[in-house]
N, C-alpha and C positions, 0 to 999 in steps of 0.2 A: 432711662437705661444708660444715657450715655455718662452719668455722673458714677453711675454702679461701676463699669467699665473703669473707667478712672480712676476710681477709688482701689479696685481689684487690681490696677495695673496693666490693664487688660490692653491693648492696640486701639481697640474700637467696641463697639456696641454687639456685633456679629460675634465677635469673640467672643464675647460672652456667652451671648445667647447656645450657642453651640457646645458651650460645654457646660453650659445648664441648665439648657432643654428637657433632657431628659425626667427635671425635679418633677415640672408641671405635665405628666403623660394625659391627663383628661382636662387639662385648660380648654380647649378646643369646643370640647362639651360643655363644658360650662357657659363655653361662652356662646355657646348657641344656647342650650338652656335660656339665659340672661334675656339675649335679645327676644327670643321666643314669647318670653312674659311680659318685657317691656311691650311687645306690639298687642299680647291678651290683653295686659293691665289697660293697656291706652285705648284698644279697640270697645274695650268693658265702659269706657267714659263717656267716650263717644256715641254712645247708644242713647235716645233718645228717653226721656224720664216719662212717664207714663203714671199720671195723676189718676190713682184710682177711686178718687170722690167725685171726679166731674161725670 
């Protein structure tokens, strides 16, 4: 962010963000979404394999 900033001419990182915030209105969900699956997908691994010939 802070190279975006920069780039934009912007003071800092905050400046930025603050006036374009508003692009991302469901990042938040997303990114819980995200974490949500990362903990399913890794919970789904972790489960023990269960050999159905023995």
């Amino acid at each position: 962010m802070t190279t975006v900033s920069e780039r934009l001419g912007h003071t800092n990182a905050a400046m930025t963000l603050n006036i374009y915030t508003h692009l991302w209105p469901d990042s938040e969900e997303r990114t819980r979404a995200a974490v949500d699956k990362a903990y399913a997908d890794q919970s789904a691994d972790a489960q023990p394999q269960v050999d159905e010939a023995a």
